[in-house]
N, CA, C and O atoms as a DFTB+ gen file, in Angstrom:
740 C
 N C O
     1  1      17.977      11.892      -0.701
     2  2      18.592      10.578      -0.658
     3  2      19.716      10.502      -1.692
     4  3      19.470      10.683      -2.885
     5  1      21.077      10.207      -1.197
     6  2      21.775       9.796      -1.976
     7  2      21.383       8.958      -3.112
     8  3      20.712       7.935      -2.974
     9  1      21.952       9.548      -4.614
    10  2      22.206       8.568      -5.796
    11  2      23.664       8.159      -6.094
    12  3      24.559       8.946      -6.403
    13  1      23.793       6.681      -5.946
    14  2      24.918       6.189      -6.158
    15  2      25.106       6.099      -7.571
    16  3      24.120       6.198      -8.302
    17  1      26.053       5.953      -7.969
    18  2      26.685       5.546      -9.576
    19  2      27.410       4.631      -9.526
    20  3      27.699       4.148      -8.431
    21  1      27.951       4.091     -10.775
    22  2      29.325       3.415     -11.032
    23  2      29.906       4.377     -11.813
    24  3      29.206       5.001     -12.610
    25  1      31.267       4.627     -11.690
    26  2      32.614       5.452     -12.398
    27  2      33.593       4.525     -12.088
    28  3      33.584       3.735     -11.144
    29  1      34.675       4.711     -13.179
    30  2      35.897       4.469     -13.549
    31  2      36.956       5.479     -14.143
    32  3      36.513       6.627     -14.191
    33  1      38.134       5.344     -14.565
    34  2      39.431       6.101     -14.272
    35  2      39.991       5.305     -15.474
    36  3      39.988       4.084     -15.635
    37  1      40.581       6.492     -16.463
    38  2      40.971       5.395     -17.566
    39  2      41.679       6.754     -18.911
    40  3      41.333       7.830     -19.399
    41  1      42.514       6.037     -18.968
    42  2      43.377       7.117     -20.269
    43  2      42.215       6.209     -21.492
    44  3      41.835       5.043     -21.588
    45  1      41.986       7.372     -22.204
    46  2      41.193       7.251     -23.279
    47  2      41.771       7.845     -24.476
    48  3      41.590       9.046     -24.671
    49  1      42.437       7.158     -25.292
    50  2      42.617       7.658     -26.724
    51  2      42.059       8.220     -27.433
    52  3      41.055       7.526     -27.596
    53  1      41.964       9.101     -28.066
    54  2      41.361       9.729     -29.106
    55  2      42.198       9.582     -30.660
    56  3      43.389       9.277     -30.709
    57  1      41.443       9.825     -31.769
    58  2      41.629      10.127     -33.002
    59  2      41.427       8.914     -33.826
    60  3      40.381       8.289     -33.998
    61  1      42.654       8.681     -34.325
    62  2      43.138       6.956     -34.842
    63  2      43.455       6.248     -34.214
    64  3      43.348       5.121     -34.698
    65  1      43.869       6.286     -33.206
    66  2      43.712       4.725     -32.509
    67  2      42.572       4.777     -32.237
    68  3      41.875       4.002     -32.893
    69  1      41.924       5.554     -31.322
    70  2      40.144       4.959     -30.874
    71  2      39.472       4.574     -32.174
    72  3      38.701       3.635     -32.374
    73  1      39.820       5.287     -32.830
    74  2      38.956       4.264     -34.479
    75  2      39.509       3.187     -34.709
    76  3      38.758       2.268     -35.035
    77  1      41.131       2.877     -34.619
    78  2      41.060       1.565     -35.245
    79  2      40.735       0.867     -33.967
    80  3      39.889       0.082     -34.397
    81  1      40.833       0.595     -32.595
    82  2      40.557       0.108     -31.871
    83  2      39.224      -0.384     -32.100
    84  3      38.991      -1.548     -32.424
    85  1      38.204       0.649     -31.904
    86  2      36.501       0.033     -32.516
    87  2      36.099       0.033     -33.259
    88  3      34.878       0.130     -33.380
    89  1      37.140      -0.107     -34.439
    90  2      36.847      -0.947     -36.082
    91  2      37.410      -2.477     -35.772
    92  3      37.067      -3.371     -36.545
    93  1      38.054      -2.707     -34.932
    94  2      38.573      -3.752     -34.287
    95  2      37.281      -4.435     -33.809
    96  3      36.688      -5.354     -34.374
    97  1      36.897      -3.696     -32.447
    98  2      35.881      -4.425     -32.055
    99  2      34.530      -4.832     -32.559
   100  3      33.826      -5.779     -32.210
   101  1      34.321      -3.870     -33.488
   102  2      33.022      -4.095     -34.280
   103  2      32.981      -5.516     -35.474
   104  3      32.019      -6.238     -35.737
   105  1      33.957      -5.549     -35.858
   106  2      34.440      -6.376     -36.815
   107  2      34.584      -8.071     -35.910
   108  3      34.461      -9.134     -36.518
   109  1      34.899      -7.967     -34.171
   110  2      34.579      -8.947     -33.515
   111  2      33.096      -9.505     -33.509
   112  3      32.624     -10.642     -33.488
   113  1      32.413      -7.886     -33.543
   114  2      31.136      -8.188     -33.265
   115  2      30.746      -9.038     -34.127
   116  3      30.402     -10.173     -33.796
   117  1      30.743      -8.594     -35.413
   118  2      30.287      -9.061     -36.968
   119  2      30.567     -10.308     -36.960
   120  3      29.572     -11.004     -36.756
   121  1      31.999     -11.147     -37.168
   122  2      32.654     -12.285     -37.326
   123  2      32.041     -13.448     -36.360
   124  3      31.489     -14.463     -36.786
   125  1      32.245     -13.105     -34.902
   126  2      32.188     -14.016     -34.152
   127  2      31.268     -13.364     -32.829
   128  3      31.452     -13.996     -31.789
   129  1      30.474     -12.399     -32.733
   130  2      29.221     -12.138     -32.081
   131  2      29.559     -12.063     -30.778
   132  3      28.731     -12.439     -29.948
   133  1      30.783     -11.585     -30.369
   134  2      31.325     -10.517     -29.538
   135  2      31.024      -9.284     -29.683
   136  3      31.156      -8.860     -30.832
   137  1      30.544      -8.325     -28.649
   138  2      30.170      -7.152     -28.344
   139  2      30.144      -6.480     -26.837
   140  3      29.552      -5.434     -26.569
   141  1      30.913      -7.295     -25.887
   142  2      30.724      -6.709     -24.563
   143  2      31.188      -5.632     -24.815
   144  3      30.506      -4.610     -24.739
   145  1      32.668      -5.634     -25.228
   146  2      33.961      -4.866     -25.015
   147  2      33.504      -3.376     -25.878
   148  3      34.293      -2.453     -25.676
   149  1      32.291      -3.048     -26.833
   150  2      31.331      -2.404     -26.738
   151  2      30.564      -1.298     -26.287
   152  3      29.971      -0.265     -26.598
   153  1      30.916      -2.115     -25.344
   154  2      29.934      -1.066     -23.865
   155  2      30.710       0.177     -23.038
   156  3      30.252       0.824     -22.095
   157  1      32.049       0.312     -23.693
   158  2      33.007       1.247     -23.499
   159  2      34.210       1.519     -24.707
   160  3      34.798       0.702     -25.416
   161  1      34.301       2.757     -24.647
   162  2      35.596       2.939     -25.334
   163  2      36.509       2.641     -24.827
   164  3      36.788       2.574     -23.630
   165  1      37.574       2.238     -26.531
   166  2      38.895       1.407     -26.152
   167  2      39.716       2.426     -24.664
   168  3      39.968       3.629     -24.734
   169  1      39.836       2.033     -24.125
   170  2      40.667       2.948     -22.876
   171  2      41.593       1.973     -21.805
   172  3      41.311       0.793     -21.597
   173  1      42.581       2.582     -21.257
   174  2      43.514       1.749     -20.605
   175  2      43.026       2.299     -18.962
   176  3      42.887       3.443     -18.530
   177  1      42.874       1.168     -18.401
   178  2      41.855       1.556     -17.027
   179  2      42.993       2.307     -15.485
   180  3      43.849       1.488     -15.149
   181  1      43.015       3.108     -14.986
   182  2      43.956       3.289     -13.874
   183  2      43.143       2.722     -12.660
   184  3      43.762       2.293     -11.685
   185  1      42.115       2.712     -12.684
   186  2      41.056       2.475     -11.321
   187  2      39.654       1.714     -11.921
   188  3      38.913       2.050     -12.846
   189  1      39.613       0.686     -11.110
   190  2      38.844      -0.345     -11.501
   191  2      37.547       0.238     -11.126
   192  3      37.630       0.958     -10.131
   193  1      36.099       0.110     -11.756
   194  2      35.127       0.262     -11.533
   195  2      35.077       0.704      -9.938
   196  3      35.865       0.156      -9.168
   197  1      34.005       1.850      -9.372
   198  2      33.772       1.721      -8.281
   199  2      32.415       2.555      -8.108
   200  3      32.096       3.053      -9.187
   201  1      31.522       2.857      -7.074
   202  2      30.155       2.969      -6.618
   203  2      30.821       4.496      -6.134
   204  3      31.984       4.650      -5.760
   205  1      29.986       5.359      -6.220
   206  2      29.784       7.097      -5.542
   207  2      29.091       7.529      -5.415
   208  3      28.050       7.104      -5.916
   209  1      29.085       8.878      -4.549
   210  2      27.637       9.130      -4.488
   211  2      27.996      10.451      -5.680
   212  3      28.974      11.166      -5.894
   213  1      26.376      10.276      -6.388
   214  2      26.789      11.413      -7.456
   215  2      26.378      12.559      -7.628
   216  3      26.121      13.012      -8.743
   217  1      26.223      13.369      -6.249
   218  2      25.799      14.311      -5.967
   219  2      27.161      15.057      -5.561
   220  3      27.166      16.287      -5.508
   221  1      28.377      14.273      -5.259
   222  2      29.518      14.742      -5.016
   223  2      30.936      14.152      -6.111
   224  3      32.037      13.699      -5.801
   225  1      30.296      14.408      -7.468
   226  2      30.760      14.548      -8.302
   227  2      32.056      15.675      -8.566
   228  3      33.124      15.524      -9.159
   229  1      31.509      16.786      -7.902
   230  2      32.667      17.729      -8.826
   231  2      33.617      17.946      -7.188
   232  3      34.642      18.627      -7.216
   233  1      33.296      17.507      -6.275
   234  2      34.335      17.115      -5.058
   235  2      35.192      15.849      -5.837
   236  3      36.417      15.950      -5.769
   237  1      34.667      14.726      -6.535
   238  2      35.511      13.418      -6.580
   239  2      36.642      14.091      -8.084
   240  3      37.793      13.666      -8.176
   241  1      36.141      15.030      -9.022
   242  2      36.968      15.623     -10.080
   243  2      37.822      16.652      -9.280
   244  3      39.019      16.730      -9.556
   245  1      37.232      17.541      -8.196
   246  2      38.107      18.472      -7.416
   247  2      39.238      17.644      -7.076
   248  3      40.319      18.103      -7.444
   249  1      39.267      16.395      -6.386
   250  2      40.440      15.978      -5.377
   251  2      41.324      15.401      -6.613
   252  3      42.524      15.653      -6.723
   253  1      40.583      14.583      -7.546
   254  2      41.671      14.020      -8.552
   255  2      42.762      15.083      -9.454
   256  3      43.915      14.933      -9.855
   257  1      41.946      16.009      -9.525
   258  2      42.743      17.457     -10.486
   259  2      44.017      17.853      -9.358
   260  3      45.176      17.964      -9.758
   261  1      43.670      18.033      -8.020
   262  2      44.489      18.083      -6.783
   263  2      46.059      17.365      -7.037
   264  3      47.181      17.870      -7.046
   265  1      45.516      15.758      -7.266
   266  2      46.270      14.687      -7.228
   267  2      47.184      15.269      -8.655
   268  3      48.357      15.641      -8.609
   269  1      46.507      15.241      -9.620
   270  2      47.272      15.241     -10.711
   271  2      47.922      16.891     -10.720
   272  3      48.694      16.820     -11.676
   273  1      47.980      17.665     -10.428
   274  2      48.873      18.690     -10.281
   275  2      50.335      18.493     -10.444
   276  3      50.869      19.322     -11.181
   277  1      51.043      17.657      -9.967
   278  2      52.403      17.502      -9.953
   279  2      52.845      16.287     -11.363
   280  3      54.024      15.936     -11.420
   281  1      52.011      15.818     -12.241
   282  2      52.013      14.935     -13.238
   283  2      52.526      15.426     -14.863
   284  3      51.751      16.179     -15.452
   285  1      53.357      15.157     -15.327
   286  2      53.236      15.024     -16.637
   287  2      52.815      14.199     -17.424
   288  3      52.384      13.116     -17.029
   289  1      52.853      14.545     -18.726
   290  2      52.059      13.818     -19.603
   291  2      52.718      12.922     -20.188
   292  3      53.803      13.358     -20.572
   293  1      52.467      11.383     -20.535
   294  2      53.345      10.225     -20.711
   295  2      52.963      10.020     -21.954
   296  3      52.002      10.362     -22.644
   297  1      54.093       9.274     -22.118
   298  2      53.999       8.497     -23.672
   299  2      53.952       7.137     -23.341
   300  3      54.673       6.575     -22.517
   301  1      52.875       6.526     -24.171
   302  2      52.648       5.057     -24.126
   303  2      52.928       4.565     -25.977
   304  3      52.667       5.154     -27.026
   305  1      53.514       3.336     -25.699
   306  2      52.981       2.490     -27.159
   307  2      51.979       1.908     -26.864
   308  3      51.532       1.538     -25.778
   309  1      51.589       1.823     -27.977
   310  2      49.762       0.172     -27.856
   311  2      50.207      -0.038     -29.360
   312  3      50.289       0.668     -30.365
   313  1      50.599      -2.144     -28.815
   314  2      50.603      -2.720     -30.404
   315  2      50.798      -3.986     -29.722
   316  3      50.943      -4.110     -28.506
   317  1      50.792      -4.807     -30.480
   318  2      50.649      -6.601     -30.386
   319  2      49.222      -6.975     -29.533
   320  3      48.656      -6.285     -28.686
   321  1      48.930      -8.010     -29.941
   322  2      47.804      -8.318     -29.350
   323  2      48.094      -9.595     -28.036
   324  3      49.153     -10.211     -28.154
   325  1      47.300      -9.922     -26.993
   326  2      47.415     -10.588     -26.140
   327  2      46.718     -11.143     -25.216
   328  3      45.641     -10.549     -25.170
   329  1      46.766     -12.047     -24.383
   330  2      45.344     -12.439     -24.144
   331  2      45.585     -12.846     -22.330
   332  3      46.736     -12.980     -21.915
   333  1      44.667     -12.972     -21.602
   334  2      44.889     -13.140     -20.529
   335  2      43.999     -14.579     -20.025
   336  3      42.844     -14.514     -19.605
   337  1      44.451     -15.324     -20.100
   338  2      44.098     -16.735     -20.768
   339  2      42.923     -16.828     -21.809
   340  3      43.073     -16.332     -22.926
   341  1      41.725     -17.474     -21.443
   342  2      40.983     -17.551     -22.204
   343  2      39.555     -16.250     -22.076
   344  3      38.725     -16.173     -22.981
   345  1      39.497     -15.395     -20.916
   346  2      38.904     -14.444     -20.572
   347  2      38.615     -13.406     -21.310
   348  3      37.559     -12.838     -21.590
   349  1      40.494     -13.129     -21.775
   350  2      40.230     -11.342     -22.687
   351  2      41.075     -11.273     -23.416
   352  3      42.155     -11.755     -23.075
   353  1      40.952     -10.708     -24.599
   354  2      42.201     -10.304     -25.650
   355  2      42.528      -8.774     -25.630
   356  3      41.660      -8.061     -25.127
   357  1      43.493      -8.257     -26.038
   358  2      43.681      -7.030     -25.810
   359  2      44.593      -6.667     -26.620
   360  3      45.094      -7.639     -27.185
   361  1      45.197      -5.292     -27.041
   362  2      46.447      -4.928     -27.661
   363  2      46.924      -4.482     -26.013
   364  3      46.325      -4.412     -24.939
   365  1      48.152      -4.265     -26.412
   366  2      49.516      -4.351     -25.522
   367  2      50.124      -3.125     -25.049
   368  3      50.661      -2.501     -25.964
   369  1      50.193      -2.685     -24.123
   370  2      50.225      -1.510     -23.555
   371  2      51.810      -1.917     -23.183
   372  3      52.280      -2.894     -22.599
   373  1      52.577      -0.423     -23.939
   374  2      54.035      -0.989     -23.504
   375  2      54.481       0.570     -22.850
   376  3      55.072       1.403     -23.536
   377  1      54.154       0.765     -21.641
   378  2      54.327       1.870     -20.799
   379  2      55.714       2.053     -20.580
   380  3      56.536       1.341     -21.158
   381  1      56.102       3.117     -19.644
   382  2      56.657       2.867     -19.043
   383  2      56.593       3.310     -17.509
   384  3      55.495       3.469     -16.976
   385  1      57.987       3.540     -16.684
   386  2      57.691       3.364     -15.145
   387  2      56.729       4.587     -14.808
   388  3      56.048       4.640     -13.784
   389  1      56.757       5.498     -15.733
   390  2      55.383       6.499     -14.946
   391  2      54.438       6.191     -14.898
   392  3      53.633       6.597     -14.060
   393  1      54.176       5.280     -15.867
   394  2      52.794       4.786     -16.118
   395  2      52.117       3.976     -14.957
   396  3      50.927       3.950     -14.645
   397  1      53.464       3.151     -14.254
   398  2      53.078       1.720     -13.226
   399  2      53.023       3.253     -11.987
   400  3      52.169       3.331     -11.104
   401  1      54.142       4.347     -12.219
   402  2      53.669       4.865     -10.728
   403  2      52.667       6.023     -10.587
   404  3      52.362       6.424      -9.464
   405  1      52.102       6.616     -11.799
   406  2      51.157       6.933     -11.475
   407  2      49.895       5.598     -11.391
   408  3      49.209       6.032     -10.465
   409  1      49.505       4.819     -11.642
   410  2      48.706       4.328     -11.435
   411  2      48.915       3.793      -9.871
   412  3      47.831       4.009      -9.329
   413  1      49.611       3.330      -9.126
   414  2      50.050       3.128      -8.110
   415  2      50.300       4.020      -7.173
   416  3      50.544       3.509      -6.080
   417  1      50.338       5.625      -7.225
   418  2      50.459       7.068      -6.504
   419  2      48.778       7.103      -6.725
   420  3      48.231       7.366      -5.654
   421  1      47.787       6.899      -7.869
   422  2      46.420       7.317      -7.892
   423  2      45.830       5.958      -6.977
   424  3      45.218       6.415      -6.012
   425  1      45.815       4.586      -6.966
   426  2      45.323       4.044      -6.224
   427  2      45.168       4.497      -5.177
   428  3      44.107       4.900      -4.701
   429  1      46.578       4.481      -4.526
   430  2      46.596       4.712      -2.821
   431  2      45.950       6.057      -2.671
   432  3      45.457       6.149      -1.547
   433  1      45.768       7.180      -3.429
   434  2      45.283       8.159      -3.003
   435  2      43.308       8.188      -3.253
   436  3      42.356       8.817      -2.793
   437  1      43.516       7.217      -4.140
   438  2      41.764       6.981      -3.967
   439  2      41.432       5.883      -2.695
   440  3      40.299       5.614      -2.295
   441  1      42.327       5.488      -2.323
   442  2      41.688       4.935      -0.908
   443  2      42.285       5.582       0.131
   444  3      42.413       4.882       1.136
   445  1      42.894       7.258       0.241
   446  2      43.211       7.592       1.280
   447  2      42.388       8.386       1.319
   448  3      41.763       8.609       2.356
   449  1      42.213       8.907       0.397
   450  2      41.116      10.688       0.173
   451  2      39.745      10.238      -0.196
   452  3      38.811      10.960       0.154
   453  1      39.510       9.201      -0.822
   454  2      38.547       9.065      -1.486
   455  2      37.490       7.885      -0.865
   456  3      36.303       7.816      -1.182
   457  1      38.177       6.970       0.088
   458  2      37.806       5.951       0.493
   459  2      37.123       4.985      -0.666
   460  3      35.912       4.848      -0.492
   461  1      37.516       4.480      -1.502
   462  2      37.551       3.708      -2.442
   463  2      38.403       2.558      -2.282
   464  3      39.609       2.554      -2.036
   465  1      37.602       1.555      -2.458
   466  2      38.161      -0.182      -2.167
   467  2      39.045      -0.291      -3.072
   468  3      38.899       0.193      -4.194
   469  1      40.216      -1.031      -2.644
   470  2      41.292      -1.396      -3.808
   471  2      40.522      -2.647      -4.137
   472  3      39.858      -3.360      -3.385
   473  1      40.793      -2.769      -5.610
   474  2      40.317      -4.090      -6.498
   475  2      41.589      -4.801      -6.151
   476  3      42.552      -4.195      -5.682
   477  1      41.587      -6.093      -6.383
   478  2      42.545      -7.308      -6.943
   479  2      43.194      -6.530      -8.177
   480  3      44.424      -6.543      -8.148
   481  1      42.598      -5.831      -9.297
   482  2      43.121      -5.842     -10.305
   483  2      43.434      -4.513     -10.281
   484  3      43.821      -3.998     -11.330
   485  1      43.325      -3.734      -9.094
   486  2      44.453      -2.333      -8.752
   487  2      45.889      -2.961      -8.363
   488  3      47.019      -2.699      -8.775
   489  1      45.455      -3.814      -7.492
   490  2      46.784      -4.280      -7.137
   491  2      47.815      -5.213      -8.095
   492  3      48.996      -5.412      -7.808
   493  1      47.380      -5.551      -8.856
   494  2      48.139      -6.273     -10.726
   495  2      47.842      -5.643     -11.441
   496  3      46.762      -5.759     -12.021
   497  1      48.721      -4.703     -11.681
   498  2      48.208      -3.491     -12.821
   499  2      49.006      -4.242     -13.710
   500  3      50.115      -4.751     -13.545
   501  1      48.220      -4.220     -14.719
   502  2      48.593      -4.903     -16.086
   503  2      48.159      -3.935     -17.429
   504  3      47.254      -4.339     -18.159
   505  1      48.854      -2.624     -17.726
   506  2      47.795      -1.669     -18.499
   507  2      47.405      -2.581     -20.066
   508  3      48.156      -3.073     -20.908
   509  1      46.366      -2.539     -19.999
   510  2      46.357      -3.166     -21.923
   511  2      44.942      -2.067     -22.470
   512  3      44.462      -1.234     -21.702
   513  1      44.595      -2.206     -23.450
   514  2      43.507      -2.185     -24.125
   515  2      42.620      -3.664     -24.834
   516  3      42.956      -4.461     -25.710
   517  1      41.099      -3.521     -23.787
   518  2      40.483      -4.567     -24.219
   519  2      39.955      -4.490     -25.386
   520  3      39.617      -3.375     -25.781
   521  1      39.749      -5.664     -26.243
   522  2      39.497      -5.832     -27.774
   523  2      38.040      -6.733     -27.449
   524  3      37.115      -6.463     -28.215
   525  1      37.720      -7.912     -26.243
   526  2      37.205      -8.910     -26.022
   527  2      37.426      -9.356     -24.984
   528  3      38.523      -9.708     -24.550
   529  1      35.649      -9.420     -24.083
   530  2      35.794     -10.156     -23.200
   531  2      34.669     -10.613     -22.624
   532  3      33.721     -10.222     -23.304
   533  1      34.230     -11.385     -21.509
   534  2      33.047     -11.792     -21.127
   535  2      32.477     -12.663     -21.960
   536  3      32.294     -13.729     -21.373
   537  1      32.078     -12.684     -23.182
   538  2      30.995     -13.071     -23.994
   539  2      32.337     -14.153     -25.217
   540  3      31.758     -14.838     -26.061
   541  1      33.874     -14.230     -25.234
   542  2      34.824     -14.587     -25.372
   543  2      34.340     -16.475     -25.485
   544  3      33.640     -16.965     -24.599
   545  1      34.771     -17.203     -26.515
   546  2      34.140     -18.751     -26.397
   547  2      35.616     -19.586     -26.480
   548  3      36.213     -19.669     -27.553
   549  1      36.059     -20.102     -25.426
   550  2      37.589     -20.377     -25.912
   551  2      37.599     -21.001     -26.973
   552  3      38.417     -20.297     -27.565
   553  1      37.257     -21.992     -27.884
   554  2      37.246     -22.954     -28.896
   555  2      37.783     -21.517     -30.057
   556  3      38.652     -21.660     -30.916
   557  1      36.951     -20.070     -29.774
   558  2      36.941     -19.510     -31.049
   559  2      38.258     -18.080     -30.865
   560  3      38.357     -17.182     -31.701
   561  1      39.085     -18.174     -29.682
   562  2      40.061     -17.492     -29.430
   563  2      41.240     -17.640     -30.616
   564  3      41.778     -16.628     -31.063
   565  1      41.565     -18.852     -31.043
   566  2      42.370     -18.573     -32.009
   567  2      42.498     -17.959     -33.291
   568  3      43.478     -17.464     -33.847
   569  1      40.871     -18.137     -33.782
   570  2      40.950     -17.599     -34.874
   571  2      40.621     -15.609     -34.491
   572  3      41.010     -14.725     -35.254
   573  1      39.946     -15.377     -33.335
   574  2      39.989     -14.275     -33.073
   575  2      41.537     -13.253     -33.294
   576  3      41.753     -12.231     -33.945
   577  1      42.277     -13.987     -32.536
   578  2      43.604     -13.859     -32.574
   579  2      44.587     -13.726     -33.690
   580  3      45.584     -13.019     -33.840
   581  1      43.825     -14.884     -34.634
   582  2      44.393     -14.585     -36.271
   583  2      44.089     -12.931     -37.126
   584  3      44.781     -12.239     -37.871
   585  1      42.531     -12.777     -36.484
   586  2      41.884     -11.686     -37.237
   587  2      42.754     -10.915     -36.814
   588  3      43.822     -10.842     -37.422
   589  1      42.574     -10.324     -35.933
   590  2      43.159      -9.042     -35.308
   591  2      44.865      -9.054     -35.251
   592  3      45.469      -8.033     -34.923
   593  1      45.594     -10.341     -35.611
   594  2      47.118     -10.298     -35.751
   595  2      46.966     -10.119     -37.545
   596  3      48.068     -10.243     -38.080
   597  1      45.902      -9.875     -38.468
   598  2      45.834      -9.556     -39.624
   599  2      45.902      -8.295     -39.834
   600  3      46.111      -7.844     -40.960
   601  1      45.696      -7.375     -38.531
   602  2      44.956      -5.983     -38.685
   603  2      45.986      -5.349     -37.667
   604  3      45.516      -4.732     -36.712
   605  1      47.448      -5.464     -37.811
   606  2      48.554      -4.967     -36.916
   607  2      48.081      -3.476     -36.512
   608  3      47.607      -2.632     -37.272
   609  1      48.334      -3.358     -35.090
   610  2      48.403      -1.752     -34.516
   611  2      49.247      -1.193     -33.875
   612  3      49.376      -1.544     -32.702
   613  1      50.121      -0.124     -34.417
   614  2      50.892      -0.026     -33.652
   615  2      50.888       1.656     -33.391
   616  3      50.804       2.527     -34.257
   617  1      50.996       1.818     -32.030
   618  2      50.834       3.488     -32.510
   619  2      51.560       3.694     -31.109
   620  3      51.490       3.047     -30.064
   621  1      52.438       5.073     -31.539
   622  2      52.627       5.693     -29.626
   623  2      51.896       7.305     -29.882
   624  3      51.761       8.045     -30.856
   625  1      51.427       7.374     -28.033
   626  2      50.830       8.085     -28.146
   627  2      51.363       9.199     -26.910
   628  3      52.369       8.807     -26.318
   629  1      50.842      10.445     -26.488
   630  2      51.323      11.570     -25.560
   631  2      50.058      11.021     -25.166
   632  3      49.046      10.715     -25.795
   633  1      50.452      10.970     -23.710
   634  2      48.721      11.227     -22.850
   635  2      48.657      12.140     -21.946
   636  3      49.433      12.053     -20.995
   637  1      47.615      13.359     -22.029
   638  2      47.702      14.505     -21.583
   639  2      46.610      14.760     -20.068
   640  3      46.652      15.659     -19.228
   641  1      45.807      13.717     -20.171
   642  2      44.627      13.573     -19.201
   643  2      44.235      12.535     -19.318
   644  3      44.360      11.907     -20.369
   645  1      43.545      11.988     -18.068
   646  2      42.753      10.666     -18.464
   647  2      41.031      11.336     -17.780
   648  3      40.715      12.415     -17.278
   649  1      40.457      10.396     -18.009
   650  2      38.961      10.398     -18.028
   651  2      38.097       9.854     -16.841
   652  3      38.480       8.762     -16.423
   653  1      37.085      10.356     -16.260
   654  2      36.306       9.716     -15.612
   655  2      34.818       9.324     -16.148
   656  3      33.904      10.138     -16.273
   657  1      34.727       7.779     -16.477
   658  2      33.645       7.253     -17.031
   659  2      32.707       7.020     -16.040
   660  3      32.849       6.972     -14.818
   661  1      31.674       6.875     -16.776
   662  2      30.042       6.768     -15.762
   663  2      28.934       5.528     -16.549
   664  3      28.177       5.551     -17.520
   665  1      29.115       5.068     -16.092
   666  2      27.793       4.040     -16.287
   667  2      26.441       4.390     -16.515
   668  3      25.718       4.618     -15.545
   669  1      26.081       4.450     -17.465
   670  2      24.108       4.811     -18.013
   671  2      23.852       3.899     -18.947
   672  3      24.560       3.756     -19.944
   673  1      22.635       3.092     -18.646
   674  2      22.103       2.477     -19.174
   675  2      22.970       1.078     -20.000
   676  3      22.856       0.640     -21.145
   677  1      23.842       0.656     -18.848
   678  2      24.143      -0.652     -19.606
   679  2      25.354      -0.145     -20.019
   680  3      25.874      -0.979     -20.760
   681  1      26.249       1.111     -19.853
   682  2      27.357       1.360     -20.995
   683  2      27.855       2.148     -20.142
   684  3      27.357       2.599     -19.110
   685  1      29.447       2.397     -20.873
   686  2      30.268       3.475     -19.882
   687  2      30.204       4.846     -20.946
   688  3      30.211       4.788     -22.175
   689  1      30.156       5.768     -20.316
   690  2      30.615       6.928     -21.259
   691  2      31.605       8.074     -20.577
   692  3      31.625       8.275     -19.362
   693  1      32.288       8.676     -21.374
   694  2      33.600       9.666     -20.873
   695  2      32.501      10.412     -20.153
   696  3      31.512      10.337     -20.882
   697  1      32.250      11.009     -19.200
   698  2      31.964      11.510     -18.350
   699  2      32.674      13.158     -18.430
   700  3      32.473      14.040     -19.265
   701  1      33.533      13.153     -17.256
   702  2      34.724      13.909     -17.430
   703  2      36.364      13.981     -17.549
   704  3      36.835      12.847     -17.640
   705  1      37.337      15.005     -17.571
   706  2      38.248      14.375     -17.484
   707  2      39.193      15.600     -17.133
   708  3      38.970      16.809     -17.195
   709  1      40.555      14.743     -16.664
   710  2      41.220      15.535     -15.833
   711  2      42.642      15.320     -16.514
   712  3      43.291      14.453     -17.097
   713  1      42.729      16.650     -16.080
   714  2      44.003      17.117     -16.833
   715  2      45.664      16.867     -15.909
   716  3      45.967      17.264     -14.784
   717  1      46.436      16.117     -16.846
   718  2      47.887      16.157     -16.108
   719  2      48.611      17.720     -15.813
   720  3      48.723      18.627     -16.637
   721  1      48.997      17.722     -14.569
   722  2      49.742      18.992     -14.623
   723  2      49.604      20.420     -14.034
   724  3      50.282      21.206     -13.372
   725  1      47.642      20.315     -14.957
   726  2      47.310      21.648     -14.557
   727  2      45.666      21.718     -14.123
   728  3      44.828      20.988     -14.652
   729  1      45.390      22.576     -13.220
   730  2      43.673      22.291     -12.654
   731  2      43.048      22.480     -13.704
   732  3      43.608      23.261     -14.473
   733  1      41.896      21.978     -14.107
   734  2      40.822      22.725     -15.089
   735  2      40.159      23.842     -14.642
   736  3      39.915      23.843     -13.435
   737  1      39.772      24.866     -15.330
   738  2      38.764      25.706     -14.508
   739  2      37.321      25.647     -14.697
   740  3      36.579      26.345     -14.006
């Protein structure tokens, strides 16, 4: 019998930004008793959550390595913070056009090859990094907003691969990940 999962698709920082990112969030936790954002590392999402079967795991990493063959590796900034009304705060993903078309070349090919539902929020790609969300109290957004405009981030980064996360036990974790450019072996 098939076992389904949840996975996601997501450039994942490493080094100093992923630290200051979840010295960020932890420090939400502490202050004001936020902790969803928690349940995953800071990462900028290309493909919204979706269900697989996970017995055909290294077929769903085979076809994406496929996809990314012809890709180089981008440079992003992440700095200013921002919020998407009262829902989520985030730092600021200041891409550029490779960024909107690979994410937009990987959609359509996860619902051509992959048969994977486009989200609403495939189709408004908005790249950020979440800081806060879900568990978010609007009354206490401003001062959230103060903290973290106390604790400026600004960093650019090369992104060489992004990641496929997996859901266990309540949390996402890097799973695997796929390389721009060139197959893994």
């Amino acid at each position: 019998m098939a076992s389904f999962q949840k996975y996601f698709l997501a450039i994942v920082p490493g080094g100093e930004l992923q630290e200051k990112a979840t010295a960020l969030k932890l420090e939400l936790k502490e202050r004001f008793n936020i902790k969803y954002a928690l349940k995953s590392p800071a990462h900028i999402t290309l493909k919204m959550p979706f269900t697989y079967n996970e017995a055909k795991e290294d077929y769903l990493i085979e076809k994406l390595q496929e996809f990314m063959i012809d890709y180089s590796p981008l440079e992003l900034t992440i700095g200013g913070i921002d919020t998407f009304g009262n829902r989520v705060v985030f730092l600021k993903v200041k891409g550029n056009d490779d960024l909107f078309q690979l994410q937009t070349n990987l959609k359509s090919f996860c619902k051509r090859e992959l048969k994977l539902n486009e989200e609403l929020s495939d189709r408004n790609y908005h790249p950020h990094m979440t800081l806060a969300f879900k568990d978010l109290k609007k009354n206490s957004i401003p001062n959230i907003i103060k903290v973290l405009d106390s604790q400026p981030i600004f960093e650019k980064i090369v992104v060489m691969q992004f990641f496929l996360l997996k859901r266990a036990n309540g949390r996402w974790f890097i799973h695997r990940s796929v390389d721009f450019g060139e197959k893994n072996q």
